[in-house]
C-alpha positions in Angstrom: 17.9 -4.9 -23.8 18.5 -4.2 -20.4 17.6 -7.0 -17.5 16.6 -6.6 -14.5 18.0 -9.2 -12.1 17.6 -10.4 -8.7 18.9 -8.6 -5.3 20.3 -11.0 -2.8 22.7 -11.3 -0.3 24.1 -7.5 -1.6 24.6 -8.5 -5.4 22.6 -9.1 -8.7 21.4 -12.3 -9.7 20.4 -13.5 -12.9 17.8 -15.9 -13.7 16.6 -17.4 -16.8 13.1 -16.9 -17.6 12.0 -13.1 -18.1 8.9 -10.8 -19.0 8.7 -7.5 -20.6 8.8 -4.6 -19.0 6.7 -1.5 -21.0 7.3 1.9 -21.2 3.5 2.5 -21.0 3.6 6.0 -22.5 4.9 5.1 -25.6 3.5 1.5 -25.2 7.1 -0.1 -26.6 9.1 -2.6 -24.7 11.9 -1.1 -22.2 13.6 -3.9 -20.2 12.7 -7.4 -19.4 12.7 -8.6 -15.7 14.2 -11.8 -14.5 11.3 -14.5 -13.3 12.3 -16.3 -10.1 11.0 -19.4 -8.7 11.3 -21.8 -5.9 15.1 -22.1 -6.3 15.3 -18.3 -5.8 13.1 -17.9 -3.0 15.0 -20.2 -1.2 18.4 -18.7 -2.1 17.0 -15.7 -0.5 15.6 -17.2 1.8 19.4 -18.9 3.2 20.7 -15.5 2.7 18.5 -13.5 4.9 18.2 -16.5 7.6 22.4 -16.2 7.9 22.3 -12.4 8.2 19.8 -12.5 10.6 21.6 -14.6 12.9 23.9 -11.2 13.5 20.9 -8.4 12.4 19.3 -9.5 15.2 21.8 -9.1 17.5 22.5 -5.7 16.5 22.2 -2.6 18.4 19.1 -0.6 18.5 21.8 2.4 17.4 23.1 0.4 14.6 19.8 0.0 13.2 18.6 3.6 13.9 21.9 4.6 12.4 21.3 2.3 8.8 17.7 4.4 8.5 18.8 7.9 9.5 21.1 6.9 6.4 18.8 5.2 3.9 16.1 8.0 5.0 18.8 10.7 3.6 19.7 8.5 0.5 15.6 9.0 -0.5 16.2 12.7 -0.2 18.8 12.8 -2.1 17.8 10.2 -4.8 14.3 11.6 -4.6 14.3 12.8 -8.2 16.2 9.9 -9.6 13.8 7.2 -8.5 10.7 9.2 -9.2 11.6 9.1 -12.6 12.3 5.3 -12.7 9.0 4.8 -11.2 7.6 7.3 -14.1 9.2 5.6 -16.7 7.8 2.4 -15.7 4.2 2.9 -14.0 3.3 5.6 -16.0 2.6 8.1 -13.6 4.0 11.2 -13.4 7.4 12.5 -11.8 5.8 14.8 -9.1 2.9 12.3 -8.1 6.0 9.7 -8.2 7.6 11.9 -5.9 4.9 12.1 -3.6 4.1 8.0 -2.8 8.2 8.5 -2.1 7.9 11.3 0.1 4.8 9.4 2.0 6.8 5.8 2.0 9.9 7.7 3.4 7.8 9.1 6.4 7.7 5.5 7.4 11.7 5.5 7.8 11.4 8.4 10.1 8.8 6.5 11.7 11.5 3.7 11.7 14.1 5.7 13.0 12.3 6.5 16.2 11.9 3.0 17.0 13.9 2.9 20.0 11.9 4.8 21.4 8.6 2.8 20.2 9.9 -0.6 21.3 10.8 0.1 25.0 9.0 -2.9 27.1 7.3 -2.5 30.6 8.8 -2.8 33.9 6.6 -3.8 36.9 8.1 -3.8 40.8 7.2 -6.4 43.4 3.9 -7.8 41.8 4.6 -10.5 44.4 7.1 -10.6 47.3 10.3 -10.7 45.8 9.0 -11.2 42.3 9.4 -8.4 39.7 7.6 -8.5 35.7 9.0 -7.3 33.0 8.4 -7.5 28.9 9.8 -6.8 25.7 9.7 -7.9 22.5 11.8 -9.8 19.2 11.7 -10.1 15.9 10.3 -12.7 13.9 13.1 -14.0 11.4 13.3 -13.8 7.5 10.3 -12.5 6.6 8.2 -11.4 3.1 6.2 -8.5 1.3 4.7 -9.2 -1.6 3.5 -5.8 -3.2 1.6 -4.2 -6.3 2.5 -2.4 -9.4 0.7 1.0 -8.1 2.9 2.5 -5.6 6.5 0.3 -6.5 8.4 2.4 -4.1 5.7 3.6 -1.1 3.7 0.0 -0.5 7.4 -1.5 0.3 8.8 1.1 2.4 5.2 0.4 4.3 7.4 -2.5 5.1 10.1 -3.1 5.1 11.7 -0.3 7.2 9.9 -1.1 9.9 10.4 -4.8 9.7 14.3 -4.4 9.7 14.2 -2.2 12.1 12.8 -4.5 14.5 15.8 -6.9 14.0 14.3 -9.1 11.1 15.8 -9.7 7.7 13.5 -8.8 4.4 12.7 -10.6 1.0 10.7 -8.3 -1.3 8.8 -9.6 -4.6 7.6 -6.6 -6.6 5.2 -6.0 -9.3 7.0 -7.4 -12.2 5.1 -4.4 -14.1 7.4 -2.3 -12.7 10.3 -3.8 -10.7 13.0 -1.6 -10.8 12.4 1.2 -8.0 13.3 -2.3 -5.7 16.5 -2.6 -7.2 17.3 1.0 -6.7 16.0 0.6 -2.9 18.4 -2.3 -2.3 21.4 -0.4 -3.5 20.3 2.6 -1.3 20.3 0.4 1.8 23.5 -0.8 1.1 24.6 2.4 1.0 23.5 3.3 4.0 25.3 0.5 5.9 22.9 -1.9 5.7 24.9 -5.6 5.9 24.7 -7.6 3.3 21.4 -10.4 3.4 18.8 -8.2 5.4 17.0 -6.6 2.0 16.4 -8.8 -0.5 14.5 -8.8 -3.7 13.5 -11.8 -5.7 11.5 -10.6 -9.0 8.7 -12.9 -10.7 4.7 -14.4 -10.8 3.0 -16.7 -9.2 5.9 -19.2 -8.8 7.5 -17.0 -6.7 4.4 -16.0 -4.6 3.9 -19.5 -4.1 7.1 -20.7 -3.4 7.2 -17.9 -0.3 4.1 -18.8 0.8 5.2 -22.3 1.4 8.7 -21.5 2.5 9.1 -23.1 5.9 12.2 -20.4 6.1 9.2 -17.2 6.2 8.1 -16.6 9.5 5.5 -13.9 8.4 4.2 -12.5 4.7 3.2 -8.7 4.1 0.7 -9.0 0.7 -1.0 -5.4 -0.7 -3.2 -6.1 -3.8 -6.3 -7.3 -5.1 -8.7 -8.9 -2.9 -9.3 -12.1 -4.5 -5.0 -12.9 -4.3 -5.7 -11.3 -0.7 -7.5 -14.2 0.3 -5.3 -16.6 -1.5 -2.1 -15.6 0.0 -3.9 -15.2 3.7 -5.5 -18.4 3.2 -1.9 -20.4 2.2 -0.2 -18.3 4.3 -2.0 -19.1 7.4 -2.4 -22.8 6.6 1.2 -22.7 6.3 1.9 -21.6 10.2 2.7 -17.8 9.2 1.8 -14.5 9.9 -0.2 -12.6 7.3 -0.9 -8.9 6.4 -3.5 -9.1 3.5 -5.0 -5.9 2.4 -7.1 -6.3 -0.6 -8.9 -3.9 -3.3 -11.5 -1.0 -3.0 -14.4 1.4 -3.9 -13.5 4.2 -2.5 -16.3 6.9 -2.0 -16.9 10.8 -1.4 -20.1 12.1 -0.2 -20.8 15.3 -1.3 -23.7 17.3 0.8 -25.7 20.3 -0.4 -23.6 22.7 2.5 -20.4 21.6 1.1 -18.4 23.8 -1.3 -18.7 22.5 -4.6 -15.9 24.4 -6.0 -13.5 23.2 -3.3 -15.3 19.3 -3.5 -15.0 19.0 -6.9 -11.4 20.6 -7.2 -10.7 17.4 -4.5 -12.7 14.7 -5.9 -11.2 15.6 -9.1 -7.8 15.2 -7.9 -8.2 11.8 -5.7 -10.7 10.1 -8.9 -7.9 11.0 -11.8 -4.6 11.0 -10.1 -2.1 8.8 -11.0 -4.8 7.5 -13.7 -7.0 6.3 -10.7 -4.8 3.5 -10.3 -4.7 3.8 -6.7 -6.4 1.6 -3.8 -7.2 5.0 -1.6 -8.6 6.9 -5.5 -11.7 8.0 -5.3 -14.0 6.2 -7.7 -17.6 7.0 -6.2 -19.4 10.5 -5.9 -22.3 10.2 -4.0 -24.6 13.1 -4.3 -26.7 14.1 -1.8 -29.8 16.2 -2.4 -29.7 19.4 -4.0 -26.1 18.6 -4.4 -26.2 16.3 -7.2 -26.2 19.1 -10.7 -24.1 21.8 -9.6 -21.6 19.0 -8.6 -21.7 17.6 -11.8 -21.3 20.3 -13.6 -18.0 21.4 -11.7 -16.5 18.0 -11.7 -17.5 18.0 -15.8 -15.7 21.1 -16.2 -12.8 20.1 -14.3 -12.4 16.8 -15.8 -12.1 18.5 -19.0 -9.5 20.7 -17.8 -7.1 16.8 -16.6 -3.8 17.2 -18.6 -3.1 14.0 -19.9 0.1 13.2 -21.4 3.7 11.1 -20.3 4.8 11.3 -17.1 7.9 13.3 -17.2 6.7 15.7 -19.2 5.8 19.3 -17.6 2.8 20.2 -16.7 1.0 16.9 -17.1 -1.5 15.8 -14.4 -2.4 12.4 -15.3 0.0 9.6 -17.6 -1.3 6.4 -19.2 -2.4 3.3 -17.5 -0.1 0.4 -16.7 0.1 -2.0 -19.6 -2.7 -2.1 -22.6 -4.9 -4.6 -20.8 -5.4 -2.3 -18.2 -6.5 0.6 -21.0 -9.0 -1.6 -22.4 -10.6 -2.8 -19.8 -11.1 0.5 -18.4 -12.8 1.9 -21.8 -14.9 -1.4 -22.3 -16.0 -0.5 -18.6 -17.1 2.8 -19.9 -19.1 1.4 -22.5 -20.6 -0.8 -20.4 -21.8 1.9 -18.2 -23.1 3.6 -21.4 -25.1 0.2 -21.9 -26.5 -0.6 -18.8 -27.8 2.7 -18.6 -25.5 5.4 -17.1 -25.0 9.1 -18.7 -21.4 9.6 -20.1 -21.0 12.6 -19.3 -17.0 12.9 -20.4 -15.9 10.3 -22.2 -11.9 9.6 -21.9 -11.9 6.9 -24.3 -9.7 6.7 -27.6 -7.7 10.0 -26.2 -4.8 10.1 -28.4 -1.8 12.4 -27.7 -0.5 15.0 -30.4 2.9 13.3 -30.6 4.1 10.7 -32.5 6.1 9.3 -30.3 2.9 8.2 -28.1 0.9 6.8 -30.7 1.1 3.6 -29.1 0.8 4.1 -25.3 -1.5 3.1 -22.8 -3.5 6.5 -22.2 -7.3 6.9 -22.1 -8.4 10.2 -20.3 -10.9 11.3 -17.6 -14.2 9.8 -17.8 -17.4 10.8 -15.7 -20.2 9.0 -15.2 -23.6 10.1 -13.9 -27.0 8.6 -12.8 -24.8 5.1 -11.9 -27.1 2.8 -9.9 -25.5 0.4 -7.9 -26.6 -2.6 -9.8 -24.2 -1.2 -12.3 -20.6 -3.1 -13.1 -19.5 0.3 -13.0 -20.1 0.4 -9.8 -19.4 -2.6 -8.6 -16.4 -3.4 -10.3 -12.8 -2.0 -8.7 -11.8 -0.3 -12.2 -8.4 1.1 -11.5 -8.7 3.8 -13.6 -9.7 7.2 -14.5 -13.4 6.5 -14.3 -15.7 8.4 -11.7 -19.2 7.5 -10.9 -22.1 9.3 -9.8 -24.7 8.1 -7.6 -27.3 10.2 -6.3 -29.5 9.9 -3.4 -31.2 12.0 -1.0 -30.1 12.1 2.1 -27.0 11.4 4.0 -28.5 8.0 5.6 -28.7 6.8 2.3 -25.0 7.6 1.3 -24.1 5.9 4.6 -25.7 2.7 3.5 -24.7 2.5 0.3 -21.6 3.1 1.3 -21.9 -0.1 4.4 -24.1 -2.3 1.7 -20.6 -2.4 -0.4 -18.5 -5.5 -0.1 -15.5 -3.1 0.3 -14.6 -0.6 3.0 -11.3 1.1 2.7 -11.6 4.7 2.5 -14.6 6.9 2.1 -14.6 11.1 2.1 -17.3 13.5 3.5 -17.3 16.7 1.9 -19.4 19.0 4.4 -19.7 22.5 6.5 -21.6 20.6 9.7 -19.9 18.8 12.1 -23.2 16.9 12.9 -23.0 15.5 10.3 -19.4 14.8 10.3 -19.8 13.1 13.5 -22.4 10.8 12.3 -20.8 10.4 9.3 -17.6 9.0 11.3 -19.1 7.2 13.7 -21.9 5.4 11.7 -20.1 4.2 8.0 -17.6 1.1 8.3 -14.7 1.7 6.8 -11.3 1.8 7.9 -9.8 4.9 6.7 -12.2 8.3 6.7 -11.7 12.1 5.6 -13.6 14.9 6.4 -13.3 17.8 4.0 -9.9 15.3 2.5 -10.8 12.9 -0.3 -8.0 10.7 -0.1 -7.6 9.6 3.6 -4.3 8.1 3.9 -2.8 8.3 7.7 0.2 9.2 8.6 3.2 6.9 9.6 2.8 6.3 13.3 -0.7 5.3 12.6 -1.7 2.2 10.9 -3.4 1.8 7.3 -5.8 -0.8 6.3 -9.9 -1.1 5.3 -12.3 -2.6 6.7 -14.4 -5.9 4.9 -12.6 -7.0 1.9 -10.1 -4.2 1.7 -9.0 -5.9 5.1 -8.3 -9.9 4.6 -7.5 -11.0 8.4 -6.6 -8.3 11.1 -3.3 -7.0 10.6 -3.0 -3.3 9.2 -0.1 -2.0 7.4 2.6 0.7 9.1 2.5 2.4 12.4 2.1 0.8 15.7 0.6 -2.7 14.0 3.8 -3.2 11.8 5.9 -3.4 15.1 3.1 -5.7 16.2 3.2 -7.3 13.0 6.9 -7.9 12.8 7.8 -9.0 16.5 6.5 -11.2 19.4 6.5 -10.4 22.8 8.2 -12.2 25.6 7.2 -11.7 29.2 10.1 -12.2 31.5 9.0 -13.3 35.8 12.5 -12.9 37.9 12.7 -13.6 41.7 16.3 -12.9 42.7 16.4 -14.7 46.5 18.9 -14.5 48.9 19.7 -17.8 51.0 18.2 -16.8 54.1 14.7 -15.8 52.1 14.3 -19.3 50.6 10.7 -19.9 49.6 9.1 -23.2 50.1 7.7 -24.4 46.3 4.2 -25.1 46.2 1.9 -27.8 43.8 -0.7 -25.4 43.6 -0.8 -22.9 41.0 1.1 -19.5 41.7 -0.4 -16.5 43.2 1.1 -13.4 44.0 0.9 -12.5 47.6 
C-alpha cells in the first residue's frame, strides 16, 4: 500500500497515524496518507522559519528565476499531475487540466512581481526631507485548502506568498493529498531551496496546531463556511492574519431575451462539471418570465446528454463524487427535494456504470430540479454536487433579491441580450464575483477572488493584487540627509512639513 508522507525541509517524512485514500471511481482503497499533528506542524514550522532567514534576503531575480522555472515544470508535468488529481478527486483529466492551467496563471502572475512590488518615491515633502515606501514579507506562513481543486486553490497561494520573500507550509485535503507532494518536488526542481514549501498532511490536529502556532505569522483557509469562521476566528484571536473564504450558492439568471440554447449549453456546463463539486458551480437557475419552460426543457435535454463515467476515460464529461458520503448525501438531497415538493425532472440517482470494474464507485449522475422554492433544503443547502435547481420568478428584481436574500454571495451569472439590464444586474446584486453571458465567473490572476457574505469570512480575497497585500506589510521610510552647515533646530511640538 503506498503512503503518502510528509514534505519538509526538501525530503519525505513519515508519520504514524494514516487514513485511506479512495480511488472514487472504482470506490476501492488506493493509498493511505500520513496524519500529522502538533509535532509536525512545528517541525515545519522550524524548517521554514530557518530558510526564511536567507529566502528573505534573496534577490527579486532569484525568486523570479525559481517561478519562471516551476511555471515551466507545470507545463511540462501538466498531464502527469492532472491524472494524479483524476485518480484521486475523481474528476476528469481535461477538467484536471484546466484548475492547473488556471492555478499556473497565478505563477505568471508571480513571476511579474518585481514589477508589482516597486514602492513609492516622494521628493522634498519638507525641506530637506524626502518619503519613500516599500514593503516585506511576513515570515512562515500557512494555506490550509480543500479537496476540490488540490492543485489550483494552492497555487492561489503559495506562489505569490514565496514570491514575496516568505516561506510556505501547506496542509491539503487528505481526500486527495498527493498533487502537493508532486508540487513540492516541482519547486525543488526548479531551484527552490530547501524549507520554503512545505507540506504537512492530516485533520483537525493539524489545522489546529497551525492555528495556534506562534511560528505562523498569517493563515490562507479555502472551504466550507462554518470551518471559515472557525479558522478566522482562532486565527485572529491568535495575533495572525487570516484569508477565510467559505462556501456558496452560486446562481444564473436566465431572462426571456437570452439564448436558451447558448444558456443552457453554459449552465449545463458550470452546474455538472467536475460533478458540481466546485465553490464557483452553478447550483441555482433562476428563471425569469417567459423564460422558465423552454429553459427547462433545453437544460433537461442536455442533462441527459452528461457523460458520466471515470475520469481518465475518453470522452467522459463528468466522474464520481469524492468519497461515498459525499454520493449519498447528494441523492438523499434529491429525494428530499422530491419530498418537500419540488419536480424531479432528471433524476441522477442509482446511475450505475456498464463496467465491472466500477460497480463500487462513488458516481450519481445529473439531476434537475424544477419548481424549487426557496424554503427548500435544496435550495438552501450548499450540495456539492451534480444537482441543479430551478426557481422561477417573474421579473429580474425578483431574481436580484433572491439572489441578496441568500446568506451566501460568491458568484452569480446573468444570461441576457440587454445591457440595461446587465448594468443593473452588476450594479444592484451583492456578490463578489459576477458574469455576464459566463456562468462561472472566476477572474483572472492579477485580480483578486473572493464572495461577498459568508463566501467571504473577514476581508482578505484570494490571488492578485490582495495576495501581495495579504502576504507583506508595508514600511514607510522618512530620510533627511543634512549637511553641517544646514543643522535644523529639533522642536517639542509635533512635526510639520514646511
Amino acid at each position: 500500500m503506498k503512503t503518502i508522507q510528509h514534505w519538509i525541509d526538501g525530503t519525505a517524512v513519515p508519520g504514524t497515524d494514516t487514513a485511506p485514500v479512495f480511488d472514487p471511481a472504482t470506490g476501492r482503497q488506493q493509498a493511505q496518507v500520513v496524519l500529522g499533528g502538533a509535532a509536525d506542524v512545528d517541525t515545519a514550522v522550524t524548517a521554514a522559519a530557518r530558510a526564511f532567514e536567507t529566502w528573505s534576503e534573496s534577490s527579486l531575480t532569484q525568486r523570479t528565476q525559481v517561478m519562471f522555472a516551476f511555471r515551466q515544470l507545470l507545463v511540462e508535468h501538466e498531464e502527469e499531475l492532472g491524472r494524479i488529481i483524476s485518480a484521486e478527486h475523481g474528476k476528469t483529466v481535461d477538467d484536471a487540466r484546466g484548475e492547473i492551467t488556471r492555478g499556473r496563471e497565478v505563477v505568471e502572475f508571480a513571476c511579474g512581481l518585481g514589477d508589482v512590488l516597486k514602492g513609492s518615491f516622494s521628493d522634498q515633502v519638507s525641506r530637506g526631507i524626502d518619503v519613500h515606501n516599500f514593503r516585506q514579507p511576513l515570515g512562515v506562513v500557512a494555506g490550509i485548502t480543500p479537496f476540490n481543486f488540490p492543485a489550483m486553490v494552492p497555487l492561489w497561494m503559495h506562489p505569490i506568498a514565496i514570491a514575496t520573500g516568505n516561506t510556505f507550509i501547506l496542509k491539503p485535503s487528505e481526500r486527495d493529498p498527493s498533487a502537493a507532494n508532486f508540487v513540492a518536488e516541482l519547486y525543488q526542481k526548479a531551484g527552490l531551496p530547501d524549507g520554503v514549501f512545505n507540506v504537512v498532511h492530516g485533520g483537525k490536529d493539524a489545522v489546529d496546531a497551525i492555528l495556534t502556532h506562534p511560528g505562523i505569522e498569517a493563515v490562507s483557509f479555502v472551504g466550507s463556511t462554518p470551518i471559515a469562521k472557525y479558522v478566522h476566528e482562532q486565527g485572529t484571536s491568535a495575533g495572525k492574519r487570516v484569508q477565510a473564504l467559505g462556501g456558496a450558492k452560486n446562481h444564473a439568471v436566465v431572462l426571456p431575451d437570452a439564448d436558451l440554447e447558448f444558456a443552457a449549453n453554459h449552465i449545463t456546463a458550470g452546474a455538472y462539471g467536475s460533478a458540481g463539486e466546485r465553490c464557483m458551480a452553478v447550483s441555482v437557475a433562476v428563471a425569469v418570465g417567459d423564460a422558465a419552460d423552454g429553459l427547462v426543457e433545453v437544460l433537461e435535454r442536455k442533462a441527459r446528454e452528461v457523460k458520466v463515467g471515470p475520469g481518465d476515460a475518453p470522452g467522459v464529461e463528468m466522474g464520481p463524487l469524492v468519497t461515498k458520503v459525499a454520493q449519498e448525501r447528494v441523492e438523499n438531497a434529491v429525494g428530499t427535494a422530491a419530498t418537500q415538493g419540488a419536480t424531479v425532472v432528471v433524476d441522477g440517482r442509482g446511475l450505475k456504470i456498464d463496467d465491472p470494474t466500477y460497480a463500487d464507485g462513488f458516481f450519481t449522475g445529473p439531476s434537475l430540479l424544477d419548481h424549487v422554492t426557496v424554503e427548500m433544503d435544496a435550495y438552501k443547502e450548499e450540495l456539492f454536487g451534480p444537482v441543479l435547481a430551478i426557481v422561477r420568478v417573474d421579473t429580474l428584481d425578483e431574481a436580484i433579491a433572491v439572489i441578496n436574500a441568500n446568506p451566501y454571495g460568491n458568484g452569480t451569472a446573468l444570461f441576457t441580450a440587454s445591457g440595461e439590464a446587465a448594468r443593473r444586474f452588476q450594479r444592484n446584486v451583492k456578490v463578489g464575483m459576477i458574469g455576464v453571458n459566463v456562468p462561472v465567473p472566476v477572474p483572472m490572476s492579477y485580480y483578486s477572488f473572493g464572495g461577498w457574505k459568508d463566501s467571504l469570512i473577514g476581508d482578505s480575497p484570494i490571488h492578485g493584487p490582495e495576495g501581495i497585500r495579504f502576504y507583506t506589510r508595508p514600511k514607510v521610510v522618512t530620510t533627511r540627509w543634512p549637511q553641517p552647515a544646514q543643522q535644523v533646530a529639533a522642536g517639542f511640538n509635533f512635526p510639520t512639513s514646511s
